[in-house]
N, C-alpha and C positions, 0 to 999 in steps of 0.2 A: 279830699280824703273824707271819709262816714266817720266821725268823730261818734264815739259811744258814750253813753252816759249811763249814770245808774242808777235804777229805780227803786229805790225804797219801797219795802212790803207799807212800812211804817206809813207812805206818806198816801197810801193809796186804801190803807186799812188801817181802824183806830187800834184794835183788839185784837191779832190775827192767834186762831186755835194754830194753825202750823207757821211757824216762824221762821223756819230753815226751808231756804234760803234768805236772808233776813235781804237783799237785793239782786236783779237781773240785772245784765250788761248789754244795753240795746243802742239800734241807733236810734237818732231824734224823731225819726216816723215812728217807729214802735214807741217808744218813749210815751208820746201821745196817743195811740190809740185805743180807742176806749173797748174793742173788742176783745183786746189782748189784757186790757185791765181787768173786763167782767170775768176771763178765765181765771185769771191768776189769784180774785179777789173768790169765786168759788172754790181753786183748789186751798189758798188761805183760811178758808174759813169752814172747811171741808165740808157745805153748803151747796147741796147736789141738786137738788127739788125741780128747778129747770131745767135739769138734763136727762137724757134717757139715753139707752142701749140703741145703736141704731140697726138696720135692720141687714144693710148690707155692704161692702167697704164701697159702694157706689153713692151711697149717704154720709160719709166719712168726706170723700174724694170732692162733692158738691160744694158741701162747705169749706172746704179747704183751698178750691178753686174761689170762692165769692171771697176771700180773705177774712173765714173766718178761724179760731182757734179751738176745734174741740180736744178734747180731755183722753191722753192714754194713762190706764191705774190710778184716777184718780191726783195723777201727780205732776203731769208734765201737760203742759201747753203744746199742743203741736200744730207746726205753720207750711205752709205750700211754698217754698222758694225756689224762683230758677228752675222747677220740673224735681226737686227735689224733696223729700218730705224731713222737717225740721224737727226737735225738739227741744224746749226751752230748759237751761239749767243757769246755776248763778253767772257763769261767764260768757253766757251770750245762748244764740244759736246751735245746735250741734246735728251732724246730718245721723238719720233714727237708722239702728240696724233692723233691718227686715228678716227678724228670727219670728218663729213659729205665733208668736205673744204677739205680733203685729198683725198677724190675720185671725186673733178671737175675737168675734163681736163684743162679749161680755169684758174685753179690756176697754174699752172706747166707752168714752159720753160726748154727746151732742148735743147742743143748747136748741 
């Protein structure tokens, strides 16, 4: 069984500007992954400067395929799982609805 754990904003950032969710519910691969920390420690610290608007959901979809985590609103980590497109909230995983707001360029960052 994927035993979940929980990730302290805390333990992973000294000072975070957004604190809610104060931790994620991940399994022990997430848990450690440091791609999924650098997103989470930019939306915590609401520290954008690396990211940019990307150009097309084909630059979204690349990264997401390489396992990485860009950025919808600013708020949510989102992950490629299973052919599925994820988004991160405090109690894990959640599968993202595809309303109109998932196909604006200008909601997405990319590292």
């Amino acid at each position: 069984m994927n035993k979940k754990e929980r990730l302290y904003i805390a333990d992973i950032i000294d000072d975070p500007v957004v604190s809610y969710p104060s931790y994620y519910l991940l399994s022990r691969s997430m848990h450690s992954n440091e791609l999924l920390h650098a997103a989470l420690e930019a939306i915590h610290q609401m520290e954008f400067a690396f990211y940019r608007e990307p150009k097309n959901y084909e630059e979204i979809f690349r990264l997401l395929q390489a396992g990485q985590f860009p950025l919808f609103k600013e708020r949510y980590a989102i992950g490629y799982f299973g052919g599925r497109v994820m988004y991160l909230e405090s109690n894990g995983w959640k599968s993202m609805p595809m309303t109109e707001d998932a196909f604006k360029m200008e909601n997405w960052l990319i590292f």
